[in-house]
FISE-274748 format. One record per residue (C-alpha): x negated, y, z negated; residue in one letter. Coordinates in steps of 0.001 Angstrom, whole numbers. Each point is the difference from the previous one (the first is absolute). Example, Ala and Ser with C-alpha at 12.3 -4.5 7.8 and 13.67 -1.06 7.14 Angstrom:
BEGIN
(rec (-12300,-4500,-7800),'A'),
(rec (-1370,3440,660),'S'),
// end
This chain:
BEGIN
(rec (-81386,108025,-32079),'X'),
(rec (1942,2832,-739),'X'),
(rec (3295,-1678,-1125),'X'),
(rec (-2120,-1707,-1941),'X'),
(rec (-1670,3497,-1616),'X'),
(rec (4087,1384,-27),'X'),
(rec (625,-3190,-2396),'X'),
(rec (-2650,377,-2501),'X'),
(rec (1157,4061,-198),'X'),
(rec (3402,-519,-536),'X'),
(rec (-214,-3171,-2801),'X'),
(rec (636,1090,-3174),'X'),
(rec (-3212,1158,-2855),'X'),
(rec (-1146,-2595,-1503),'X'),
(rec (424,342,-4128),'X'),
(rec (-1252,-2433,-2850),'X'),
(rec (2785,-1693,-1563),'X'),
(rec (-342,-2878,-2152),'X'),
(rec (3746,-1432,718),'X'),
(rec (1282,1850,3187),'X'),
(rec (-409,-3462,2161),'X'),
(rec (-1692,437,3434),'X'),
(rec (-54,3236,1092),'X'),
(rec (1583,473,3944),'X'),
(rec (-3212,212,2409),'X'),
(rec (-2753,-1113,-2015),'X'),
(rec (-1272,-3629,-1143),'X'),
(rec (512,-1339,-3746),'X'),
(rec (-3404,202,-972),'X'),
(rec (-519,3639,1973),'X'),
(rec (-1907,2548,-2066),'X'),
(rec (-1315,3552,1140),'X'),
(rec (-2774,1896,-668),'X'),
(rec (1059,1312,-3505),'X'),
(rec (-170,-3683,-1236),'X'),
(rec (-3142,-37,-978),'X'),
(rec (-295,3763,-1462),'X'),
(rec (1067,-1185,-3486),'X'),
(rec (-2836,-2704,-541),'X'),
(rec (-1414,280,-2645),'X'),
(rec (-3480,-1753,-936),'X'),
(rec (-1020,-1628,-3254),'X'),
(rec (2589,2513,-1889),'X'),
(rec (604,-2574,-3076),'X'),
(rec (-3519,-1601,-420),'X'),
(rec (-1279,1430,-3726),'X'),
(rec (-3486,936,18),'X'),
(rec (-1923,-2029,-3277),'X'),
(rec (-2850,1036,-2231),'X'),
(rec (-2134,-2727,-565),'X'),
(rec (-453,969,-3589),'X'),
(rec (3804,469,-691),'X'),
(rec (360,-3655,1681),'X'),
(rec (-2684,-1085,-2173),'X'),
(rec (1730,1248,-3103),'X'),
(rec (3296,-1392,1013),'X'),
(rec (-1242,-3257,157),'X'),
(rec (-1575,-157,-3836),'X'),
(rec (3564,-1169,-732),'X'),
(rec (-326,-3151,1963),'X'),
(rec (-3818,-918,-1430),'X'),
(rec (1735,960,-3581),'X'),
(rec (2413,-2261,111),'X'),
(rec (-1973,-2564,1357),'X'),
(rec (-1846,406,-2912),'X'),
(rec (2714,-193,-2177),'X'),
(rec (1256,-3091,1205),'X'),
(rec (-3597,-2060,-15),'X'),
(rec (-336,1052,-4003),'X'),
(rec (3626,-1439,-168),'X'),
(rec (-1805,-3373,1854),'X'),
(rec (-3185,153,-1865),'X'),
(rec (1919,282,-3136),'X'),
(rec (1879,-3000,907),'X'),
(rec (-2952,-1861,279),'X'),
(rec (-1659,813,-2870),'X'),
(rec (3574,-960,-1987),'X'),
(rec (184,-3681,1495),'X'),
(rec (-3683,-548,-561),'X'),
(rec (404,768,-3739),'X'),
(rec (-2252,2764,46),'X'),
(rec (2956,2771,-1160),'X'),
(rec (1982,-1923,-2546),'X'),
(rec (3568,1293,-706),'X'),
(rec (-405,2485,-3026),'X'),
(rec (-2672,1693,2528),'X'),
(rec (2737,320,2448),'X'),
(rec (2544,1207,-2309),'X'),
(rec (-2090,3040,-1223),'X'),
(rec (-680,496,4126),'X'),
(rec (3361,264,546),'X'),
(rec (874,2222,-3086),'X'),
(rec (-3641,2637,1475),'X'),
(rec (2002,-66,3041),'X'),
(rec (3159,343,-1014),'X'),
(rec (-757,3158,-2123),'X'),
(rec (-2475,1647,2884),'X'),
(rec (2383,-519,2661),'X'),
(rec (3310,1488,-2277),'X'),
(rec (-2500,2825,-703),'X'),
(rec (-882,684,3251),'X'),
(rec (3448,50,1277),'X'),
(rec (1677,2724,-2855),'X'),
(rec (-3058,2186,597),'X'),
(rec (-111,-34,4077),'X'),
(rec (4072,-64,695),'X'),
(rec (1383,2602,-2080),'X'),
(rec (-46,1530,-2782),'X'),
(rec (430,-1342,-3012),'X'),
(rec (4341,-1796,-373),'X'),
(rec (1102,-1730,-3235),'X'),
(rec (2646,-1159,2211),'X'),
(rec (-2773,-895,1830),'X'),
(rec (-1881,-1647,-1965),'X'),
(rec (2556,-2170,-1850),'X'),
(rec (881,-1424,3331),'X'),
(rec (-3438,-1169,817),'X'),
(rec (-170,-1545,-3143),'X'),
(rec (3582,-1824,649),'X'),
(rec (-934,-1398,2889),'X'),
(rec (-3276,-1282,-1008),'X'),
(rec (1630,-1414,-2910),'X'),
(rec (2087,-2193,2539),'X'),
(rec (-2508,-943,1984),'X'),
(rec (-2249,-1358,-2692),'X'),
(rec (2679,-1375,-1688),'X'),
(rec (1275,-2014,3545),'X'),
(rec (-3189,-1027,712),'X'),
(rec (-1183,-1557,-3246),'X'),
(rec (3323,-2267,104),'X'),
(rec (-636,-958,3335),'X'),
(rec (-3565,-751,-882),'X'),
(rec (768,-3971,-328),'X'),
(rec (2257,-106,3205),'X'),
(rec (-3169,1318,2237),'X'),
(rec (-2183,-2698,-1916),'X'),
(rec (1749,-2851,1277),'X'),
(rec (667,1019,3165),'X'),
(rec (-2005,-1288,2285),'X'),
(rec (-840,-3014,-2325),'X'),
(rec (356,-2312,2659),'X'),
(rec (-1924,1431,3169),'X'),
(rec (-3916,-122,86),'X'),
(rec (-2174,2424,-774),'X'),
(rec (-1280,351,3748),'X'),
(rec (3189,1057,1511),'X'),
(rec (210,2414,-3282),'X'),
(rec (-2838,1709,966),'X'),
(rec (560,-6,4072),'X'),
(rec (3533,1000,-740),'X'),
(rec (-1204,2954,-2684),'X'),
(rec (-2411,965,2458),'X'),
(rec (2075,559,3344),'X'),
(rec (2666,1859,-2165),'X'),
(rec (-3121,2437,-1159),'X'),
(rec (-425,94,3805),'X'),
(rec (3838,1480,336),'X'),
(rec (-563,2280,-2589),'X'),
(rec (-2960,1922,1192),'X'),
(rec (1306,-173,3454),'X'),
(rec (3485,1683,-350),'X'),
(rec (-1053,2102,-3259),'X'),
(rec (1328,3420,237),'X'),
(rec (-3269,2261,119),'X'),
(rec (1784,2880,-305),'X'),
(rec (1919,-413,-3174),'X'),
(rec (1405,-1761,-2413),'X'),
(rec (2785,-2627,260),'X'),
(rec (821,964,-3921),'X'),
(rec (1117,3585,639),'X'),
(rec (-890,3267,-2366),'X'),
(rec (2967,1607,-1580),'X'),
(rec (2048,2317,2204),'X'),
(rec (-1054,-2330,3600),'X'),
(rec (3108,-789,1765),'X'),
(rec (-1918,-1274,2767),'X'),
(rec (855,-4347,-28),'X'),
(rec (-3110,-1939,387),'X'),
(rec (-785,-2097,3375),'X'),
(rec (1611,-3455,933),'X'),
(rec (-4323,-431,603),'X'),
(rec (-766,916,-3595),'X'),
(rec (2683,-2120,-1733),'X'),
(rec (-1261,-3018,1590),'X'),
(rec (-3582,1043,-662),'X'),
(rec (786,673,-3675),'X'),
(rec (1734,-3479,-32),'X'),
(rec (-2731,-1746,1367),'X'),
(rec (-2381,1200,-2452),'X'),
(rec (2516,-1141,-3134),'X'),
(rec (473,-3508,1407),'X'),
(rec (-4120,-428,284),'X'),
(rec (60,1165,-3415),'X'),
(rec (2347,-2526,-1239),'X'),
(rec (-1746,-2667,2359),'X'),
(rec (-3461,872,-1864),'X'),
(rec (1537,276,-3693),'X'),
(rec (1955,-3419,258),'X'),
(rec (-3791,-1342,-138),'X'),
(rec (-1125,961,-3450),'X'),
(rec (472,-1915,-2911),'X'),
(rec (1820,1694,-2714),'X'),
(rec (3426,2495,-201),'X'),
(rec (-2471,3164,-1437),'X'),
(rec (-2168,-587,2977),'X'),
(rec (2978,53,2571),'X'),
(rec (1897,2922,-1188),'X'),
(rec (-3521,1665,-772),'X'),
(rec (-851,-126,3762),'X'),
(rec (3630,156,1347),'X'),
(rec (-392,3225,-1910),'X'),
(rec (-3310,1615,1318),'X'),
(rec (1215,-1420,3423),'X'),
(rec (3040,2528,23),'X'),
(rec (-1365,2499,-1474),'X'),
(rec (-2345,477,3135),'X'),
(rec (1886,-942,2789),'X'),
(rec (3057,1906,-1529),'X'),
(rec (-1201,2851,-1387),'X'),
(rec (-3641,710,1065),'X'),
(rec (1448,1033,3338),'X'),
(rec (2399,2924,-1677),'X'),
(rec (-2585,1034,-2290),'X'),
(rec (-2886,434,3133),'X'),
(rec (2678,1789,1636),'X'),
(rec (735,2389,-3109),'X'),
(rec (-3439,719,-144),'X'),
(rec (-454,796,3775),'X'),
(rec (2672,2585,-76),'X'),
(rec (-1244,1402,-2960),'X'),
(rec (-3507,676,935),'X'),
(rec (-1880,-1259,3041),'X'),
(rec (-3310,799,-1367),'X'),
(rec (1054,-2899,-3281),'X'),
(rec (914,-2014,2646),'X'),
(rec (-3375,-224,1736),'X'),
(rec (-1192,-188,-2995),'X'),
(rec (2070,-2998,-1335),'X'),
(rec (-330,-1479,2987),'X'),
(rec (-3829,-447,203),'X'),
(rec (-220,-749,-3124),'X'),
(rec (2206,-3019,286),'X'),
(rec (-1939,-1047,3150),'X'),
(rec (-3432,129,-1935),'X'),
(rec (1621,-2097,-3141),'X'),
(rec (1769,-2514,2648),'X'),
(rec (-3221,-832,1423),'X'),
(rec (-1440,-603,-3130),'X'),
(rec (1974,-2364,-970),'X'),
(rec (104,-2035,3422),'X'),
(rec (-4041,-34,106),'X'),
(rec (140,-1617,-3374),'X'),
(rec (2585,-2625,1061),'X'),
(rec (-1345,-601,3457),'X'),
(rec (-2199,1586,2270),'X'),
(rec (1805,-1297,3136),'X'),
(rec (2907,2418,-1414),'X'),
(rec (-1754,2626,-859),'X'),
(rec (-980,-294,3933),'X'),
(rec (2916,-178,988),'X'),
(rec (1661,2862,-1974),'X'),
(rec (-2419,2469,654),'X'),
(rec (-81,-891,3778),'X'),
(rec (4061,649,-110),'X'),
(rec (-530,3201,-1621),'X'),
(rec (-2188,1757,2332),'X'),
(rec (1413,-1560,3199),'X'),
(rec (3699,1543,-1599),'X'),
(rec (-1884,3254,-1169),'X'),
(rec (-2304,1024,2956),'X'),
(rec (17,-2454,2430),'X'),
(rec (3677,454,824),'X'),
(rec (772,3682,-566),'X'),
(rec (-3349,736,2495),'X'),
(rec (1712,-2632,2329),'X'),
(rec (3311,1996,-71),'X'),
(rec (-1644,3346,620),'X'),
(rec (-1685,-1305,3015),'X'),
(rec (2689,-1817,1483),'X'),
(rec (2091,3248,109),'X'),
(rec (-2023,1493,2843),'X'),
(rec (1039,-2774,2286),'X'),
(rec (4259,935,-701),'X'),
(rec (2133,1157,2740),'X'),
(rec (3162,730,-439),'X'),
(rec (2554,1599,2539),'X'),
(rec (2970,1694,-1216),'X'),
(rec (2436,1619,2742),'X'),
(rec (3729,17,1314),'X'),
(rec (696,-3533,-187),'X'),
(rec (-693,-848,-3460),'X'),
(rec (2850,-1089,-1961),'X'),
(rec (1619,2456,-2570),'X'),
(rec (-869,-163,-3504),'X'),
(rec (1733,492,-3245),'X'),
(rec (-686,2862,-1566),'X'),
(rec (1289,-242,-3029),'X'),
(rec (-60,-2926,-3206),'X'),
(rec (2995,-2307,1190),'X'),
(rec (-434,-1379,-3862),'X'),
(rec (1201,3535,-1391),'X'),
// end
């Protein structure tokens, strides 16, 4: 008994090392009664407001929103109901709104600026009304089930790895690249577009639609996120009123839809964010001694 007493005196202090090997006298997995002193509890859990969480999700419902008036535009187009000149002066409203939008809620006022935009949109019109016969024919010789299956599923992609946050189309002076997620998003939504378009039955009608098609799922994106930054309050605004117009439009083309949509939009707008608040009082997190060491800096810099 007492050599054993005389051994545990004269063995060395244990210290915490992370690569010292086994220390002399003690077991690999020994730890002493400081271990446990620098345990911390539930040190990185954020604490939500339900009405902040709320707010943060309007972006979701919006562009929900945006991309069922996209759909129910569609289906008023191959139904005949919106014939191509309609469609044209849609996409010249929208055109002009959206450029508007954009030079008043990202800077001030550039000629350099501005002559750019215009470049650009020049191209892209100009592209896309050659191209025009190409996405006609395309799918000439698959059926018009698949189309729609296939069209469907890839709106399915879209909304499901859409960047909520932003915009895949940067503002001037972002450096930031966009996500692997939101390319392939972006992409999905382009080749549904074409998949629809190759469907109607003149060149007008295809570039017409190509055209409003684009123009959304390009653009709509940068211009809700201009707007956000520039004022929340015209966000909110913008955002309900959207909503309100969106389900509109779906009661008068079906009421299964409108349903539908509505039911999305307050399961995304309360029913989640209230979900999310309560499930935070059941998180437990430890934080101590043995966590592994983090970066503390942007490795990307």
């Amino acid at each position: 008994m007492n050599s054993e007493r005389s051994r545990i005196k004269c063995r060395p202090k244990w210290r915490k090392v992370a690569y010292g090997g086994r220390q002399p006298g003690y077991d690999d997995n020994y730890t002493d009664e400081s271990f446990l002193e620098e345990m911390v509890m539930n040190a990185n859990v954020v604490k939500r407001d339900l009405l902040k969480v709320m707010i943060d999700s309007v972006s979701i419902s919006q562009y929900l929103c945006i991309v069922a008036l996209v759909v129910s535009t569609w289906s008023y187009t191959l139904s005949l109901v919106i014939d191509d000149v309609t469609l044209l002066k849609l996409d010249i409203s929208l055109l002009l709104v959206g450029f508007s939008m954009l030079l008043v809620t990202t800077c001030p006022f550039s000629l350099k600026l501005f002559s750019k935009y215009v470049l650009n949109i020049t191209f892209f019109i100009s592209g896309l009304y050659v191209l025009a016969p190409i996405y006609q024919t395309l799918t000439r010789s698959i059926s018009s089930d698949s189309i729609w299956a296939l069209a469907a599923c890839l709106l399915l992609v879209h909304l499901f790895l859409h960047d909520y946050s932003g915009s895949t189309i940067k503002p001037p002076g972002t450096h930031n690249n966009p996500k692997l997620t939101s390319n392939i998003s972006l992409n999905a939504s382009i080749v549904a577009s074409v998949l629809v378009a190759s469907r109607l039955p003149s060149r007008l009608h295809v570039f017409a639609i190509m055209l409003f098609s684009l123009q959304i799922f390009l653009f709509a994106p940068l211009i809700v996120f201009c707007i956000k930054k520039y004022s929340l309050r015209l966000h909110l605004i913008f955002s309900f009123a959207l909503m309100v117009i969106t389900l509109s439009i779906m009661y008068q083309l079906h009421r299964m839809f409108f349903i539908l949509l509505l039911a999305l939009i307050v399961f995304i707008s309360i029913v989640c964010p209230y979900w999310l608040i309560r499930i935070q009082e059941y998180k437990f997190e430890i934080n101590g001694p043995w966590d592994e060491a983090k970066l503390c800096f942007d490795i990307t810099e």
